[in-house]
N, CA, C and O atoms as a DFTB+ gen file, in Angstrom:
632 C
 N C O
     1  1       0.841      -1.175       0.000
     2  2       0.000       0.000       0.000
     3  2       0.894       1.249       0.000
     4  3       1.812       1.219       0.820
     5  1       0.804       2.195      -0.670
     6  2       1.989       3.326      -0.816
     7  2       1.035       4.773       0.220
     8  3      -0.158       5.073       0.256
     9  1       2.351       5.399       0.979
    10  2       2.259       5.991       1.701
    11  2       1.554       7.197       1.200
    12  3       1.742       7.863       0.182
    13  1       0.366       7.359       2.534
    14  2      -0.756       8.642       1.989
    15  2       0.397      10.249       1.470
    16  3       1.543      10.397       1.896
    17  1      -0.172      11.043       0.694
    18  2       0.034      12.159       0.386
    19  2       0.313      12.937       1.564
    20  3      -0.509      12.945       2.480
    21  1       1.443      13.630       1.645
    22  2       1.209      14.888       2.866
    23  2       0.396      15.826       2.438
    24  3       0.471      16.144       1.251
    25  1      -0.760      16.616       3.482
    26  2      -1.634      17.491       3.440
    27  2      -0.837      18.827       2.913
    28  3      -0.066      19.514       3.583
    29  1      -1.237      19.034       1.469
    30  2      -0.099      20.666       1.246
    31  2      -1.097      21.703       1.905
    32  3      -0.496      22.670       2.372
    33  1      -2.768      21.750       2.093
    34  2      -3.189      22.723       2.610
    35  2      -2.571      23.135       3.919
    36  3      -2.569      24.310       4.285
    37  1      -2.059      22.179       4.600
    38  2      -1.780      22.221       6.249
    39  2      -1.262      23.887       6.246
    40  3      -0.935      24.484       5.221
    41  1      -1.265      24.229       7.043
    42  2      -0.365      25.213       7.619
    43  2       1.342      25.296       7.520
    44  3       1.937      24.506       8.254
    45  1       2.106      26.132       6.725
    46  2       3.410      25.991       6.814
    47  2       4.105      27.168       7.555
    48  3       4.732      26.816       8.553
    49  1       4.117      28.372       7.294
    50  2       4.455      29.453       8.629
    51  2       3.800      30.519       8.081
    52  3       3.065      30.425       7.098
    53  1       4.073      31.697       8.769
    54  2       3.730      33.168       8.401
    55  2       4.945      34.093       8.070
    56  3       5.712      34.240       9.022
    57  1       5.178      34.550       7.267
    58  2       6.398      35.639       7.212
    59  2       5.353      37.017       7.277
    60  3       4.195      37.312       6.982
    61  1       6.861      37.787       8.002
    62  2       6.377      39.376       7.918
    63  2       6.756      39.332       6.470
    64  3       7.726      38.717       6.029
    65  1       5.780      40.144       5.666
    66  2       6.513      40.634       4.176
    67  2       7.007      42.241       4.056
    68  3       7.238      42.703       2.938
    69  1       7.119      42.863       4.965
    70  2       7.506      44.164       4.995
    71  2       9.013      43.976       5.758
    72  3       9.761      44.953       5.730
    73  1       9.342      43.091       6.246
    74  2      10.861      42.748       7.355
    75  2      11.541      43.489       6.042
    76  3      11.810      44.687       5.945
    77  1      11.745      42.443       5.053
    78  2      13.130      42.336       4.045
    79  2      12.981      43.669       3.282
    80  3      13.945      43.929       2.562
    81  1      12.089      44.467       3.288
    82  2      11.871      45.236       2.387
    83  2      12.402      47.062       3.337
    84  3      13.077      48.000       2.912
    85  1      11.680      46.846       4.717
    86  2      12.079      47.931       5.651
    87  2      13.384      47.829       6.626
    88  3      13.956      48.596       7.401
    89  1      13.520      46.778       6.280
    90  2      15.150      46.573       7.188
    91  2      16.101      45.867       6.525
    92  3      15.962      45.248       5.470
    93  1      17.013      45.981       7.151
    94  2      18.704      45.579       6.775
    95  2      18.270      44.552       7.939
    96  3      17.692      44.896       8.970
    97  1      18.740      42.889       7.520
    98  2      18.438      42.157       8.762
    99  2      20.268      41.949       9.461
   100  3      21.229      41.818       8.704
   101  1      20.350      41.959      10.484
   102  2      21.858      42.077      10.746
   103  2      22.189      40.244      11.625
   104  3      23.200      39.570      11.425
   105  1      21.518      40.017      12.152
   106  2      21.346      38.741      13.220
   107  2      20.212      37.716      13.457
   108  3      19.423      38.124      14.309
   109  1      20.003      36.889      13.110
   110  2      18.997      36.011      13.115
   111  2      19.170      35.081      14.370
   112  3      20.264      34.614      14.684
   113  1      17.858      34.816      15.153
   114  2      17.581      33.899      16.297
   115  2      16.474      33.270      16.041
   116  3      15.540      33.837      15.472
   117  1      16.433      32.156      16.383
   118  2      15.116      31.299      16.852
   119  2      14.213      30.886      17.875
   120  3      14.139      29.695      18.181
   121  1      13.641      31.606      18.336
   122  2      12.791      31.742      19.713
   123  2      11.774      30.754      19.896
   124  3      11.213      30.480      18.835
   125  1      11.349      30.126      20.898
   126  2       9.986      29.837      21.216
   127  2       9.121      31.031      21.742
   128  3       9.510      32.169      22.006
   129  1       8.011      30.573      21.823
   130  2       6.797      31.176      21.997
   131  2       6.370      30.522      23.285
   132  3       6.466      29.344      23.629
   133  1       5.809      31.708      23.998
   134  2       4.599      31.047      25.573
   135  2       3.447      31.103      25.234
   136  3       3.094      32.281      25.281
   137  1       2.703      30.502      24.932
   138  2       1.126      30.487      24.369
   139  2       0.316      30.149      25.188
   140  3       0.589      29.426      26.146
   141  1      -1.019      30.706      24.892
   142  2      -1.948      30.351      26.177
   143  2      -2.872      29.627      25.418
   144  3      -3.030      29.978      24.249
   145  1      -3.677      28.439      25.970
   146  2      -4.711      27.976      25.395
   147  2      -4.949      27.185      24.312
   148  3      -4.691      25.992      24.158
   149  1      -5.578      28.137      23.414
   150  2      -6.124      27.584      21.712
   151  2      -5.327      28.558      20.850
   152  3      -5.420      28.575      19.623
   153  1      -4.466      29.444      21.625
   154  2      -3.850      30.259      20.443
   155  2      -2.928      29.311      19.191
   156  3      -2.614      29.791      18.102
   157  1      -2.646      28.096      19.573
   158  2      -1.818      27.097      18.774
   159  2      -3.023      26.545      17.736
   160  3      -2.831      26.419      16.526
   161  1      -3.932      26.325      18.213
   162  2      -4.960      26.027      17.407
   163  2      -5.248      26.911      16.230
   164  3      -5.094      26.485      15.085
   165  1      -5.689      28.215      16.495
   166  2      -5.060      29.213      15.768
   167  2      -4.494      29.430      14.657
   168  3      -4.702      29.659      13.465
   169  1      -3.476      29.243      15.661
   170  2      -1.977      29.374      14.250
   171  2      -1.774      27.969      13.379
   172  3      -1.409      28.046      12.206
   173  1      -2.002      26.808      13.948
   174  2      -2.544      26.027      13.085
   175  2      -2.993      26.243      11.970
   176  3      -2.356      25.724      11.054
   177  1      -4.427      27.197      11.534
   178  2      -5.414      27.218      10.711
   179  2      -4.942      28.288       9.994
   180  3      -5.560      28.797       9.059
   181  1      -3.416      28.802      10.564
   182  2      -3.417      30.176       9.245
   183  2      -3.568      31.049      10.069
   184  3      -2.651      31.828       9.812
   185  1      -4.241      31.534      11.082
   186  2      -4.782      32.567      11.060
   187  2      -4.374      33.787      12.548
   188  3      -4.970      34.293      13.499
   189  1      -2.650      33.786      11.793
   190  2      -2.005      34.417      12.259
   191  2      -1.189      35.768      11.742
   192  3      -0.580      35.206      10.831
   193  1      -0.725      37.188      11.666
   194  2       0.204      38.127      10.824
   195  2       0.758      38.452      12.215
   196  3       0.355      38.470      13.379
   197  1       2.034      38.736      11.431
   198  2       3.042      39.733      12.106
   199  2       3.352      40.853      11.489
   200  3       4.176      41.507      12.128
   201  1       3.018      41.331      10.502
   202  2       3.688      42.592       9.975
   203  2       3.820      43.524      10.261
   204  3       4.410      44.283       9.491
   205  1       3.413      43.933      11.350
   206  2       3.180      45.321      12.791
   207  2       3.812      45.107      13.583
   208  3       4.315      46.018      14.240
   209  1       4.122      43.374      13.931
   210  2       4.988      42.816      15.084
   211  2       5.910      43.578      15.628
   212  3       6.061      44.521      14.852
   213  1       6.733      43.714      16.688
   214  2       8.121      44.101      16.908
   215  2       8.467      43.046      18.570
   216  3       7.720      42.250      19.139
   217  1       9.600      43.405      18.855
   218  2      10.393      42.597      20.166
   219  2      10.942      43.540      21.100
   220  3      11.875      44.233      20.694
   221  1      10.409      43.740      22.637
   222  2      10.939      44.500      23.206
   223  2      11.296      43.480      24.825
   224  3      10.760      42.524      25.385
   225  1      12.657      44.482      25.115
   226  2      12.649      43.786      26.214
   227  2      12.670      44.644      27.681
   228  3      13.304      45.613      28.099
   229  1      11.497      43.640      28.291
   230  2      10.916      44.330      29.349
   231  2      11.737      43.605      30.449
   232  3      12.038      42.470      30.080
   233  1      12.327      44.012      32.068
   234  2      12.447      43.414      33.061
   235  2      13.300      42.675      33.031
   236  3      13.576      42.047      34.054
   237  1      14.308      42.412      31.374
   238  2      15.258      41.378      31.534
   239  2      14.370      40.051      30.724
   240  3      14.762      38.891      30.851
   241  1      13.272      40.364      29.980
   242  2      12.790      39.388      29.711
   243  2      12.358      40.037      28.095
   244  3      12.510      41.216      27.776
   245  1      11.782      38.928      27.186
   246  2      11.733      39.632      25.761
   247  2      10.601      39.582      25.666
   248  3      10.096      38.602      26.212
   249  1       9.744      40.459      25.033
   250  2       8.445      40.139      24.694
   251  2       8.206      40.120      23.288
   252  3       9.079      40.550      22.534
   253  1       7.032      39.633      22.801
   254  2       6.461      39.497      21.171
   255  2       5.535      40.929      21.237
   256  3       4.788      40.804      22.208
   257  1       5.396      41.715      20.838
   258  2       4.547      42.761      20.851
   259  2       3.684      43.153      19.524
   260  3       4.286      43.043      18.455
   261  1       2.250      43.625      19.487
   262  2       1.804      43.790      18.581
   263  2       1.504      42.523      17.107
   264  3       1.477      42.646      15.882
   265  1       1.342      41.476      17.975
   266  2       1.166      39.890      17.454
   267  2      -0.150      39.840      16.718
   268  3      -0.972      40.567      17.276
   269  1      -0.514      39.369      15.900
   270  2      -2.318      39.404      15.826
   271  2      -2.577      37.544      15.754
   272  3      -2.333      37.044      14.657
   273  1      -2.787      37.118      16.256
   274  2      -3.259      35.568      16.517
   275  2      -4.722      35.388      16.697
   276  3      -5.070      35.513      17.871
   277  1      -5.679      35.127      15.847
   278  2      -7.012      35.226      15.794
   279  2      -7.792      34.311      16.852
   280  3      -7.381      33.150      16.870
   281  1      -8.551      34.523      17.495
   282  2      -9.373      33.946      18.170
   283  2      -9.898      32.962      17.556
   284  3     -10.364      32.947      16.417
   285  1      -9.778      31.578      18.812
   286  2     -10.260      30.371      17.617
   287  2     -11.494      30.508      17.287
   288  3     -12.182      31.285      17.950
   289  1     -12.008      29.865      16.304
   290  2     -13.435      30.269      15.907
   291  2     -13.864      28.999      16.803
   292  3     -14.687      29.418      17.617
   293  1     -13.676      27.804      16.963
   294  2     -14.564      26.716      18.280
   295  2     -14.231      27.096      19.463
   296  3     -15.000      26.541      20.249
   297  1     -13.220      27.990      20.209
   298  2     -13.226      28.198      21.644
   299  2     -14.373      28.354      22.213
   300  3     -15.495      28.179      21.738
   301  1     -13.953      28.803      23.600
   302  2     -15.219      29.313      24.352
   303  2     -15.387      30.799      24.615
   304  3     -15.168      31.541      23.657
   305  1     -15.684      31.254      25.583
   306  2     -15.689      32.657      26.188
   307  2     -14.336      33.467      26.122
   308  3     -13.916      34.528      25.660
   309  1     -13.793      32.146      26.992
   310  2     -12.512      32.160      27.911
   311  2     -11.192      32.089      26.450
   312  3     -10.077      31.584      26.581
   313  1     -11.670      32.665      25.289
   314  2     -10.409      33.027      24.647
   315  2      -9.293      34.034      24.350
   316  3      -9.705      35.194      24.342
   317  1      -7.954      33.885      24.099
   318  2      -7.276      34.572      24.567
   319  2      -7.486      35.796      23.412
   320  3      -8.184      35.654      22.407
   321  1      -6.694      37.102      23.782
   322  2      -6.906      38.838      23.646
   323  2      -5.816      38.458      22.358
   324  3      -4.647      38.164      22.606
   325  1      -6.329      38.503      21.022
   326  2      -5.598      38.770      19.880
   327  2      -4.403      39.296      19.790
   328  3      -3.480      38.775      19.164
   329  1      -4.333      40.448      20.459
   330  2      -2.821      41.199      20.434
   331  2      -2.008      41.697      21.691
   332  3      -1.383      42.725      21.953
   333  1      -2.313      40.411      22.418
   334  2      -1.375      40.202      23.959
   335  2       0.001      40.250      23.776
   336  3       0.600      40.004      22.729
   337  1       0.342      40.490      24.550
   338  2       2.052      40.502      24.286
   339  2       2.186      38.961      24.932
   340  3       1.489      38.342      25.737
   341  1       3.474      38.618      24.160
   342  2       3.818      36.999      23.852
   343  2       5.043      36.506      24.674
   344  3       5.570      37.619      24.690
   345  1       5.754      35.882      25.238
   346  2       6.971      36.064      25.648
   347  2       7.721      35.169      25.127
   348  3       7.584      33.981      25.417
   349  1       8.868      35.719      24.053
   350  2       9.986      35.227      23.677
   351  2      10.693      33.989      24.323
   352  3      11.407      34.423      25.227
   353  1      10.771      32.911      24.253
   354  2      11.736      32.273      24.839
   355  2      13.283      31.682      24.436
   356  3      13.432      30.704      23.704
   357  1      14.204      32.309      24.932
   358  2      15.654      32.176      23.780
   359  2      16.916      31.902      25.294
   360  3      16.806      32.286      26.459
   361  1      17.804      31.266      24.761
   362  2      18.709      31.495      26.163
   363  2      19.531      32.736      26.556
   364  3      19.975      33.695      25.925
   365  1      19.551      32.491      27.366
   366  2      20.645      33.605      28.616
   367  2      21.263      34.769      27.881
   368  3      21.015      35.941      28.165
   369  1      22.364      34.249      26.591
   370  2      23.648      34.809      25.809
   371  2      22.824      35.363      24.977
   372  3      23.184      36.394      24.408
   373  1      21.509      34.794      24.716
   374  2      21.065      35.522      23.127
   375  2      20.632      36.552      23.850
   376  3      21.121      37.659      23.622
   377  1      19.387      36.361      25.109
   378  2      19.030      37.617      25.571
   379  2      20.093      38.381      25.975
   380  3      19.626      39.280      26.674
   381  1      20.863      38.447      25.924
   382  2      22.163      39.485      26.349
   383  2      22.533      40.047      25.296
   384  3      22.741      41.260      25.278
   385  1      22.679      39.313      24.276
   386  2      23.479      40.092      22.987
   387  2      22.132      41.204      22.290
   388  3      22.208      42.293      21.720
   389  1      20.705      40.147      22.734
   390  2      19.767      41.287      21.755
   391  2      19.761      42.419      22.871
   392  3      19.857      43.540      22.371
   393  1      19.689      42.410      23.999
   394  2      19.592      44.062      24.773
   395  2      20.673      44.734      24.400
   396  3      20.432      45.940      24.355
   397  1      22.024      44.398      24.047
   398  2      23.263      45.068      24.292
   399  2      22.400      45.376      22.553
   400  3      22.004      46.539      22.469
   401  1      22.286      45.040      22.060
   402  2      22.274      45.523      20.112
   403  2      20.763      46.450      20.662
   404  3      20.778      47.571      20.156
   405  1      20.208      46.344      21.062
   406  2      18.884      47.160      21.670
   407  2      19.135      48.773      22.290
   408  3      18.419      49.722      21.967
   409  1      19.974      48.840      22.976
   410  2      20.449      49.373      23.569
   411  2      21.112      50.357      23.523
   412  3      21.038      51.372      24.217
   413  1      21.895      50.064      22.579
   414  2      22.935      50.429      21.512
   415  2      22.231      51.826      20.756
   416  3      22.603      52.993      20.879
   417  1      21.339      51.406      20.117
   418  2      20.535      52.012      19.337
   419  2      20.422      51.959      18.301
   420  3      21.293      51.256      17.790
   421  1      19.675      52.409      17.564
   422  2      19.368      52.072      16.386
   423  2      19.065      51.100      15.305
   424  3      19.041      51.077      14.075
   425  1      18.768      50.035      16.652
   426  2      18.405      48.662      16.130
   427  2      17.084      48.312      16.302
   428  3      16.746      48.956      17.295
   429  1      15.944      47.542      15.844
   430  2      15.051      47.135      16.358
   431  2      15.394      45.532      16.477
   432  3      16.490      44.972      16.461
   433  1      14.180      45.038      16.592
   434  2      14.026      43.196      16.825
   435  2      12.913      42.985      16.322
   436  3      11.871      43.187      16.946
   437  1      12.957      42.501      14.995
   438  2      11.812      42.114      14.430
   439  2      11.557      40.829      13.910
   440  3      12.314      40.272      13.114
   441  1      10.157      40.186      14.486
   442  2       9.711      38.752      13.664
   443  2       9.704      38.345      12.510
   444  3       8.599      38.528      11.999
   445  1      10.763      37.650      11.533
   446  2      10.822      37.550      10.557
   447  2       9.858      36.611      10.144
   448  3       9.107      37.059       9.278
   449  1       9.548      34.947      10.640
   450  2       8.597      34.525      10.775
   451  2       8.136      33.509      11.533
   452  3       8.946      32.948      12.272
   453  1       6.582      33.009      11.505
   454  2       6.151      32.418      12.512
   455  2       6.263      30.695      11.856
   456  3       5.629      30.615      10.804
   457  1       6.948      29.318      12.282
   458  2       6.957      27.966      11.774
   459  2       6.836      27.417      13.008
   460  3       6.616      27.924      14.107
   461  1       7.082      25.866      12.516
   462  2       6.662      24.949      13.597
   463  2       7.790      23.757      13.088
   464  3       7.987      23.229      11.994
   465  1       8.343      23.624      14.255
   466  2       9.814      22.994      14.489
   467  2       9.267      21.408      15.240
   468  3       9.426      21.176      16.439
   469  1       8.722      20.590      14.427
   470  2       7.961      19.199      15.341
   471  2       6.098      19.744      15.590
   472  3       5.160      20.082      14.869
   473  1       6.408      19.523      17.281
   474  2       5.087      20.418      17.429
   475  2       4.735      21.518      18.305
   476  3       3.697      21.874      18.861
   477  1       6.135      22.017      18.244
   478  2       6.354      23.557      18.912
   479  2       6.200      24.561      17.464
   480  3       6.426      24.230      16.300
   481  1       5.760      25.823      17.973
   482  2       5.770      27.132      17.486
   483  2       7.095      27.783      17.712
   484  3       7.665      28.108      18.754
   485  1       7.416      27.882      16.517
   486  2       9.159      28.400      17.133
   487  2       8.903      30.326      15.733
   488  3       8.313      30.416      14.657
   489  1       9.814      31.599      16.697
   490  2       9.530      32.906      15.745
   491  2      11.026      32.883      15.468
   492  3      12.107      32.818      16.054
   493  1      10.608      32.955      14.512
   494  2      12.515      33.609      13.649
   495  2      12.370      34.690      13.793
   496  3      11.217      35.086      13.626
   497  1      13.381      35.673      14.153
   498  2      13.495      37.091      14.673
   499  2      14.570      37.649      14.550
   500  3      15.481      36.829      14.673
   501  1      14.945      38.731      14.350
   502  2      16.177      39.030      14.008
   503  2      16.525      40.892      13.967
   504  3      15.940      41.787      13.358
   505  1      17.644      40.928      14.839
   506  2      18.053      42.057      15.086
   507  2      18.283      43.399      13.881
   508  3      19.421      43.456      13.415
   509  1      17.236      44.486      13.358
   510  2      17.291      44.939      12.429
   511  2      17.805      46.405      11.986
   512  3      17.988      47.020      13.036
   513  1      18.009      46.947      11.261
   514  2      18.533      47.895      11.227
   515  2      17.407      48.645      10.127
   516  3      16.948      48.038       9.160
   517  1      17.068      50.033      10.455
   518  2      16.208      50.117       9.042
   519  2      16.854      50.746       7.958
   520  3      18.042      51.067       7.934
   521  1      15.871      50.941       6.896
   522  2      16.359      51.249       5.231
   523  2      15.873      52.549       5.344
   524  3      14.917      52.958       6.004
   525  1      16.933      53.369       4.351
   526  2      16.444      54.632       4.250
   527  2      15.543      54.580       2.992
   528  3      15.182      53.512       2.499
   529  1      15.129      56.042       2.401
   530  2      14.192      55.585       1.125
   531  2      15.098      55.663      -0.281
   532  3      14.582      55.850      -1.383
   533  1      16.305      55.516      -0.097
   534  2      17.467      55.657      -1.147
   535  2      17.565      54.156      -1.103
   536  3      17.339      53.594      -2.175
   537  1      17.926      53.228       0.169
   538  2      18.358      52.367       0.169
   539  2      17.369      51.605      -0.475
   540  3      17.830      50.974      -1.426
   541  1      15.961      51.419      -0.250
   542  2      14.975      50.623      -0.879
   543  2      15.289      50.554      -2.628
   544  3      15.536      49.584      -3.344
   545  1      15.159      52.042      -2.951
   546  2      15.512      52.389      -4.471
   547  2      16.770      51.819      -4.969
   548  3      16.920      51.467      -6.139
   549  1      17.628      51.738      -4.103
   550  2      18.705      50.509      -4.715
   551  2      18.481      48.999      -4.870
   552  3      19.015      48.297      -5.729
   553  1      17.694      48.627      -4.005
   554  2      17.521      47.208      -4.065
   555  2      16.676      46.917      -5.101
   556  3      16.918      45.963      -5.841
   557  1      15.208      47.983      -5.331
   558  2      14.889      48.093      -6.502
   559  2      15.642      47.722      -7.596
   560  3      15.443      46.621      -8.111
   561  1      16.574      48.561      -8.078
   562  2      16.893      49.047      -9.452
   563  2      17.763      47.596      -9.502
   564  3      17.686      46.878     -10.498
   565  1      18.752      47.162      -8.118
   566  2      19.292      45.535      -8.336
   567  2      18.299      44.762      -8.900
   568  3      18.312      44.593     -10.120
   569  1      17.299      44.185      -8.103
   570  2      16.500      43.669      -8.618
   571  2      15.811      43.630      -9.743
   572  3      15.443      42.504     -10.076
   573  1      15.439      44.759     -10.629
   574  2      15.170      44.899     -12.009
   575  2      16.410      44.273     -12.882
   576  3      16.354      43.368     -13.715
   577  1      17.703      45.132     -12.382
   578  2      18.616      44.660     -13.597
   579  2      18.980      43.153     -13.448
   580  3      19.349      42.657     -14.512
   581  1      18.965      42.236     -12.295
   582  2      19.355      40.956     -12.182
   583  2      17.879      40.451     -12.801
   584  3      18.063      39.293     -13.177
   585  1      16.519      40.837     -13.056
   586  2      15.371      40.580     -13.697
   587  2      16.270      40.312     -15.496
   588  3      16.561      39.266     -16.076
   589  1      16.461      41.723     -15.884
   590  2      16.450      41.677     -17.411
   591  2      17.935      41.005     -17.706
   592  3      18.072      40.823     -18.915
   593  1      18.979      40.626     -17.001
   594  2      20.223      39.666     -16.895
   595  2      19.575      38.422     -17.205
   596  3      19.823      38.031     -18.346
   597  1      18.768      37.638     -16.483
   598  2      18.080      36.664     -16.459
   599  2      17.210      36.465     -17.942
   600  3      17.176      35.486     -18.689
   601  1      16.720      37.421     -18.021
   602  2      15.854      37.328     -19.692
   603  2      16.695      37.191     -20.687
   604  3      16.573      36.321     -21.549
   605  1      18.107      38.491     -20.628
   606  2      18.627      38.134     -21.477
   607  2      20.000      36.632     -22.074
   608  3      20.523      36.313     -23.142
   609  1      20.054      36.132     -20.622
   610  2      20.418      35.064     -20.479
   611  2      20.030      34.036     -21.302
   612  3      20.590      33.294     -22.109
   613  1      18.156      34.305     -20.588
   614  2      17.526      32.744     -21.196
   615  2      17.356      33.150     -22.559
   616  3      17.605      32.151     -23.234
   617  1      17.078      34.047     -23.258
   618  2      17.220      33.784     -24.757
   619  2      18.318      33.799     -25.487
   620  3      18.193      33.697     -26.708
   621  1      19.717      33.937     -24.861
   622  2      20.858      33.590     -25.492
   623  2      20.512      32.140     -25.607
   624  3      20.373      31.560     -26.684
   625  1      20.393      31.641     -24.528
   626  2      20.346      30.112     -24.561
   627  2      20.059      29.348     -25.345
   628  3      20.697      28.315     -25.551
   629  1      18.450      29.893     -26.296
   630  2      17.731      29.666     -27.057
   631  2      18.586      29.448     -28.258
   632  3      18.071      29.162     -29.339
């Protein structure tokens, strides 16, 4: 008997799509998440964005801020507040290096995106720097000319 199809509808992650476009990413980490409840349920079904997201750290501790995680549609009453703050979970050295780059200034910490590592929720996040509106217009104009490189490539080929 040959092995069933994997489900492609399933859920695969969420990316911010504004990260790569408004920031210079400088440092990448992989965090867990503290979740309450059915919010996993949730994110399960999709029906999660970060693109507002950011990472601050409060008390020595990191938080997810400005999260939107939809209320399950089968919960009960007792479901959790859409845009609660979340708490980061990363070790000791990372939280040290992101306050010292925090700190510093001129950095933010932003959710690059939301996956699932087994059957944990794990946020890729990463220490950012932002783009000016020159810098965007360069990546632009790269991107066009590595576009028409590519065209004119494939019809040499031809």
């Amino acid at each position: 008997m040959p092995a069933p199809k994997p489900n492609t509808a399933r859920f695969t992650e969420v990316r911010n799509a504004k990260a790569l476009r408004d920031y210079f990413v400088e440092e990448r980490f992989e965090a867990g998440l503290a979740l309450k409840g059915t919010e996993i349920k949730s994110v399960r079904a999709g029906r999660a964005q970060i693109n507002d997201a950011f990472g601050r750290m409060l008390k020595g501790e990191l938080w997810l801020l400005n999260a939107h995680i939809d209320a399950y549609a089968f919960g009960t009453d007792a479901n959790h507040d859409p845009r609660r703050a979340r708490k980061l979970l990363l070790h000791r050295h990372q939280l040290r290096k992101i306050a010292e780059a925090l700190e510093a200034g001129g950095r933010a910490l932003v959710p690059l995106r939301l996956y699932f590592k087994g059957a944990l929720l794990k946020a890729e996040v990463a220490i950012c720097a932002g783009k000016k509106m020159f810098d965007k217009r360069d990546d632009l104009k790269a991107r066009v000319e590595a576009r028409e490189l590519d065209k004119a490539m494939k019809s040499r080929r031809r």
